[in-house]
N, C-alpha and C positions, 0 to 999 in steps of 0.2 A: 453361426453368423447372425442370426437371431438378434442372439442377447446383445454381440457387438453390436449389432444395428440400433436397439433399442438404447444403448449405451449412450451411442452418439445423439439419439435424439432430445433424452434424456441430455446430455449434456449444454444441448444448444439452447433447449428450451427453458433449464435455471440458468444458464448464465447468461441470454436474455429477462429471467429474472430479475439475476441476482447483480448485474452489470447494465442492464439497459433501463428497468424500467426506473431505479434510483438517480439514475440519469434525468429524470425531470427537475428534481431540484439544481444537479447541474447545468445544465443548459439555461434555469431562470438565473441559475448567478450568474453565465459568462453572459444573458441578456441586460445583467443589470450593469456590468460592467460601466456600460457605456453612462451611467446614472451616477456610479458611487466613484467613476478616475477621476469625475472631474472635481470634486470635493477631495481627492485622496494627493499625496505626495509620495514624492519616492522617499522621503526620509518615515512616512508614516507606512508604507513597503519595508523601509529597512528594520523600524523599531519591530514589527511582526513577526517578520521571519526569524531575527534575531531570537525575540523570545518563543517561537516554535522552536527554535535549535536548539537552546538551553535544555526547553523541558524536555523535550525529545531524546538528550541526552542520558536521561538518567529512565525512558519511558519504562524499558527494557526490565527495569527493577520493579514496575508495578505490579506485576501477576506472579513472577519469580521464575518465568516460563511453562507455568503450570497448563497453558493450551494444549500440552501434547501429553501429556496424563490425564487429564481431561477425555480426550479423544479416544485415547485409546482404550480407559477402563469402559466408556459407552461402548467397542464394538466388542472387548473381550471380558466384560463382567458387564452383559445385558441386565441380572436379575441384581447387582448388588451396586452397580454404580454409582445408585444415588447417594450411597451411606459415604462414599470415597468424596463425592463432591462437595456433601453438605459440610465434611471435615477442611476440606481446601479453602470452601468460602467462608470459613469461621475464622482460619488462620489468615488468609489474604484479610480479610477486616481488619484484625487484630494490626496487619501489618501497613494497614493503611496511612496512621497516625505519623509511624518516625519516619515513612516515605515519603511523606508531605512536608515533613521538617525538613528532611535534609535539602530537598527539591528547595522547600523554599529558602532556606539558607544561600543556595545557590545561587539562585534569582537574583537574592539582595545586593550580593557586591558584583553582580556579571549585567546589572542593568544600564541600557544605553544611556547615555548624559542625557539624549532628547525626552527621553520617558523616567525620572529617575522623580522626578514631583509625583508620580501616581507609582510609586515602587509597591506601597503595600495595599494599596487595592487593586495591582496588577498579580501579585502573588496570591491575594484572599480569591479572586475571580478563578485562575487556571488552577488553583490546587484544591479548592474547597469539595465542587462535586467527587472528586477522588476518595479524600479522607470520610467525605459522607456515605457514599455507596460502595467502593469498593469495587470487585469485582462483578457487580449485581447485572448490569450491563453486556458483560463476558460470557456469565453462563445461561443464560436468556438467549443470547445469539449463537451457541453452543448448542443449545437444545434444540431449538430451532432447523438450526444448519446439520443438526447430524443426524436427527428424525427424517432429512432432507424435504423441509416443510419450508420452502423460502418464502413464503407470501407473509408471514409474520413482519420476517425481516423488512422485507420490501416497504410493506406501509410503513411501518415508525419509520424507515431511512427517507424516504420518499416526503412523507409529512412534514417530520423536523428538518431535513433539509431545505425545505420551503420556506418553513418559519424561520431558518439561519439570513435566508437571502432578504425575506422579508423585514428582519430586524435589523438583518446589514444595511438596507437601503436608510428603514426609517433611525438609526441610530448615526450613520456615516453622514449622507445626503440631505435628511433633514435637522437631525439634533448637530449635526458639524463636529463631533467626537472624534473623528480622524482616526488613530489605533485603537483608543479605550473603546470603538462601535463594536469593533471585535471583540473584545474582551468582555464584554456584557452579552455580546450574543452570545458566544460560545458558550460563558458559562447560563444563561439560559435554558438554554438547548438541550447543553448536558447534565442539568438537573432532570427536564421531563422526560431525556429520554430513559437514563437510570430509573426512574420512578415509574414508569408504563413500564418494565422490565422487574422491579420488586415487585410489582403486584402479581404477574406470574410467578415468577422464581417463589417467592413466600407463601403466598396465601394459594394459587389455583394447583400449583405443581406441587407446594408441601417441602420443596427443599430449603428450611432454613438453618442459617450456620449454627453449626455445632460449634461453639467456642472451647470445648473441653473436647478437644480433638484424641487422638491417640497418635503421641509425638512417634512413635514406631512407624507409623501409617506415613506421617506429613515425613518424616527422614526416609523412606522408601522411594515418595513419591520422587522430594527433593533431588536425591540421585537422580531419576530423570530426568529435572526439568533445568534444575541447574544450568548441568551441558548446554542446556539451548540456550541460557544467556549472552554469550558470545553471539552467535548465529542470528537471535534475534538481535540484537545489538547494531549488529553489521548494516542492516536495515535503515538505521538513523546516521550511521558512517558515510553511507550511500546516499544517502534522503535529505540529510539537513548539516551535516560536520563542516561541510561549503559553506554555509554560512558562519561559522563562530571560526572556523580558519581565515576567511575575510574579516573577523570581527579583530580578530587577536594580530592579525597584519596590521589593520589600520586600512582598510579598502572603506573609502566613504561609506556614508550611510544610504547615502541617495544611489552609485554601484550596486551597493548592494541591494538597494528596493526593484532596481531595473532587472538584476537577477534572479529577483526572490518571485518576481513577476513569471518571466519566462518558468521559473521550477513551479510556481502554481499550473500553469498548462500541463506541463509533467504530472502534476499528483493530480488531474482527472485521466490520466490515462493509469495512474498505480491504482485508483480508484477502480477503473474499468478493470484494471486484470487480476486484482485481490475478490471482487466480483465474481469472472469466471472462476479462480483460484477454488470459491468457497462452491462454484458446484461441482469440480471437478477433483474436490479432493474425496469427500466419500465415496466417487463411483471407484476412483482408485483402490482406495483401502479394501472395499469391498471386492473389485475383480484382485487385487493382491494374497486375500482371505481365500480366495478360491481359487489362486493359483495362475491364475491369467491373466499374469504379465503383457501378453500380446493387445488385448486390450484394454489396459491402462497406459501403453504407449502411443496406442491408435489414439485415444483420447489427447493424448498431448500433441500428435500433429495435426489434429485439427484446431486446436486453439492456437499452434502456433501460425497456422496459415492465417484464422481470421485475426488475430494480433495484430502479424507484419502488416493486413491489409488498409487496416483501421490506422494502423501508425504515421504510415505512409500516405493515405488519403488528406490525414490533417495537414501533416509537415506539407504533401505540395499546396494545401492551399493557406499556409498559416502568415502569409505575409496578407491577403484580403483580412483575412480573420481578424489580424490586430485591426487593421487599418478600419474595420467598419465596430468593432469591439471598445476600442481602448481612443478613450479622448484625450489624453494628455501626450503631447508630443514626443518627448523623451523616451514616455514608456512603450511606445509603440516599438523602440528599436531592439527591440526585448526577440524579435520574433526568429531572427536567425539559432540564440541559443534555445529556444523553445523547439526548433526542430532536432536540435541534438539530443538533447535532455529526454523527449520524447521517443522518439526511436531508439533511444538503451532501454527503455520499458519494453521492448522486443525478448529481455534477456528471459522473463519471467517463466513461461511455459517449459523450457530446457530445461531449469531452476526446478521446478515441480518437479517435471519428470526425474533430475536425477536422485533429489534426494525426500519425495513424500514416500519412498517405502521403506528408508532408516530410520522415519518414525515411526512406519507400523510395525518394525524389529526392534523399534527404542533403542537403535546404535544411535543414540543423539551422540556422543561424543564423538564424531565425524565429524559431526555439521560446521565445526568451527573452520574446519580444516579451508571450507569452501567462503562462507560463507564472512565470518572475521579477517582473513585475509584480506578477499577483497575490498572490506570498511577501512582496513589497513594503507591497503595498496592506495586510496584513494585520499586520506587523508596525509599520505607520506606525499603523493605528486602534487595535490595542490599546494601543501606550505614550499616544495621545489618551483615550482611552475608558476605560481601566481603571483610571488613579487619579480620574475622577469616576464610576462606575456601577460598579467594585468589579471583582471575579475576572468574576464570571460573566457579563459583556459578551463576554470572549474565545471563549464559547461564539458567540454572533451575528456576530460579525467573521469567524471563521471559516467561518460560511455564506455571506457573503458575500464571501469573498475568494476559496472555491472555485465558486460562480458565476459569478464574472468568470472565470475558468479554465477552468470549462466552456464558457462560448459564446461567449468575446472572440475565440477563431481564427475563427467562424463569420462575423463581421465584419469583420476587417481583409482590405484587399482582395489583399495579394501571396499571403494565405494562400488566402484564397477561389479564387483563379481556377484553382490545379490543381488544385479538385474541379469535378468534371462532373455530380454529380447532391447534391441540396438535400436538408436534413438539417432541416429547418424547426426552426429553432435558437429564436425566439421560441415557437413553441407548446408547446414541451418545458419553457419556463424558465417560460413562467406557469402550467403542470401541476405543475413540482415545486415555485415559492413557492404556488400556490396547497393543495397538499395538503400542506405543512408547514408552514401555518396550521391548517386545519381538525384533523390531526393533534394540532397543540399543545393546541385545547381537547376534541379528543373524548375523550383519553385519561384522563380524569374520569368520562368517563361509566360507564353500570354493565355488569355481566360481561356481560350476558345483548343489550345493544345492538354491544358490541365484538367478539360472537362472529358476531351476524350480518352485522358491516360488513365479520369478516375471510372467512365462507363466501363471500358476494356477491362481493368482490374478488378471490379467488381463482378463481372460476368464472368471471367475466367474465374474467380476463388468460388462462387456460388457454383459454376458446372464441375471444377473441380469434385466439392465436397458433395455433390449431388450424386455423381455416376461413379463416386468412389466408396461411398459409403458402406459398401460392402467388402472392396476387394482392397481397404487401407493395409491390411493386413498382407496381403502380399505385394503389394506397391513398396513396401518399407518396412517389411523384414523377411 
């Protein structure tokens, strides 16, 4: 009981980490909100999101899926990893080049009419850091994250996050750049932070790419990482395909900025639980390595509890939120799908638990089964759904295409049978459609009801995890 106990504290403690304290750059951008709406438009929303969707499209191709080879030669080749890696990052470089072509090929003839004057400084800005660093970035926070040393991470995320909002301001707000403010921050941003990440990676840790790889080695790894392409894939089906299925409809540009609005709320909460994700996945692998399944399931119902808490706190108060956040009147209407959009980020924890120990058995070719469907499922109802109920269906689709994601591993059976302890996958899924109902209409209600719904929930999920921290293990299996 011990170790479980230490497990969980250990857990809470990096994913306030690794989820909370990166959150200061967050919190200054939704403060600047209110600085850079009233300089912004929804068609300068739309031209954005659009081009996150594009690139987003093909993101999946940039590593080749190599994060789960990565991983796992660090906990099962301690003494020789590094020689596996230095080969991956010589090959991902090499492969940087025609991946930046083709992306940028893409770009050119998929660019909106409103942004189509600045086509090839929009493509030199998001593709350049790429082609220049590679993967340098990746295994920097790899090394990092699987040492389980997040304080590394933390600062560069926390710093450059600052300097994003900070340039957003003075680029959007002051220089009046509308989209291009982005597109110069970003690629800022992500020049220094690849570059604070080469100077370890190279020069302190000694890992630099091996370009004359041994194609035996990179065809071995490839088998597994491959597989994941799909899987990871699926992620941008989920995350951004809503927008180029708007694009490819003909849904304005300005719909789409009011959408693209509400799914920015959404990605601080995929923010928030990719955060917990990244501390909760090595204590995984590790209790999975020694056989104790039981608490690497403990581990995920406690991050499922603080998830739905967290989710649910915002969505009831997310109509103040806009309304003291967002200057521009339009986009203020954003906030109904912002509670939907955010409460399918409940699916994540499930998601972990069902499939983070088919990659410690590198049965990646599973993962699709789960995880591309769902990208599927989602991109097949919005082109059905969204030219008869409009833009804002792709809010609901998306809830329910990260549902199926979250708990379809939980049922299929080759996936099932290499878990040894029950994660009770139905009671979790009618906990969160049921509280993202009740959500939908309490958030109407008046201040003075939604301060005591959020005191009460918070005290019940903190006494919860407090006098259970020991006996989760027989609570729920």
């Amino acid at each position: 009981m011990s170790s479980q106990s230490s497990m969980l504290k250990k857990l809470f403690s990096h994913s306030l980490i690794y989820a909370i304290a990166p959150q200061v750059a967050s919190i200054a951008g939704i403060l600047a909100l209110p600085v850079i709406t009233k300089d912004l438009t929804t068609v300068d929303y739309g031209v954005w999101g659009v081009l996150m969707a594009y690139t987003g499209a093909l993101q999946a191709l940039a590593i080749l899926g190599m994060g789960v080879v990565l991983s796992n030669a660090f906990f099962k080749m301690p003494r020789q990893y590094k020689w596996l890696w230095r080969q991956i990052y010589g090959m991902l470089l090499l492969w940087a080049l025609p991946y930046g072509l083709i992306v940028g090929c893409l770009l050119y003839f998929v660019m909106p009419v409103e942004a189509q004057e600045h086509t090839l400084l929009l493509i030199f800005l998001l593709l350049a850091p790429n082609v220049l660093f590679g993967p340098t970035s990746l295994l920097g926070t790899y090394y990092y994250q699987l040492n389980q040393r997040p304080v590394p991470i933390v600062v560069r995320t926390t710093l450059f996050g600052l300097l994003t909002v900070g340039l957003s301001v003075y680029t959007i707000s002051h220089l009046k750049m509308g989209y291009l403010g982005w597109a110069w921050t970003n690629f800022i941003v992500t020049v220094l932070m690849n570059a604070s990440y080469w100077y370890v990676i190279n020069v302190k840790l000694g890992y630099r790419p091996i370009f004359n790889f041994k194609r035996r080695t990179i065809r071995r790894a490839l088998n597994v990482s491959l597989p994941t392409i799909p899987h990871t894939y699926a992620a941008y089906l989920l995350d951004s395909s809503d927008r180029i299925v708007m694009d490819r409809l003909q849904v304005s540009t300005s719909n789409l900025g009011i959408y693209n609005l509400a799914a920015k709320f959404g990605g601080y909460f995929r923010a928030l639980t990719t955060g917990a994700n990244k501390a909760v996945a090595p204590m995984m692998l590790k209790a999975y390595k020694e056989g104790k399944d039981e608490i690497a399931r403990n581990l995920i119902v406690a991050l499922q509890i603080a998830v739905l808490s967290g989710t649910f706190i915002f969505a009831l108060w997310s109509r103040e939120i806009f309304e003291i956040l967002i200057k521009n009147e339009e986009l203020k209407e954003a906030y109904p799908l912002a509670i939907v959009i955010v409460m399918a980020y409940n699916y994540r924890p499930m998601y972990t638990g069902a499939l983070n120990k088919l990659y410690f058995l590198e049965k990646t070719q599973l993962l699709w089964r789960v995880s591309f469907i769902a990208g599927g499922l989602n991109v097949i109802l919005n082109l059905i759904l969204i030219p008869i109920y409009g833009f804002e269906v792709a809010a609901y689709t998306t809830f329910v295409a990260f549902m199926y994601m979250g708990f379809a591993g939980h049922f299929i059976p080759k996936i099932k049978e290499v878990h040894r302890a029950n994660f009770y996958p139905l009671f979790w899924l009618g906990v969160i459609v049921l509280t993202s109902i009740i959500v939908s209409f309490a958030v109407e209600l008046e201040i003075l009801y939604k301060f005591w719904i959020s005191i009460i929930l918070l005290g019940a999920m903190t006494m919860f995890l407090v006098f259970n921290r020991k006996s989760l293990n027989h609570k729920f299996g």
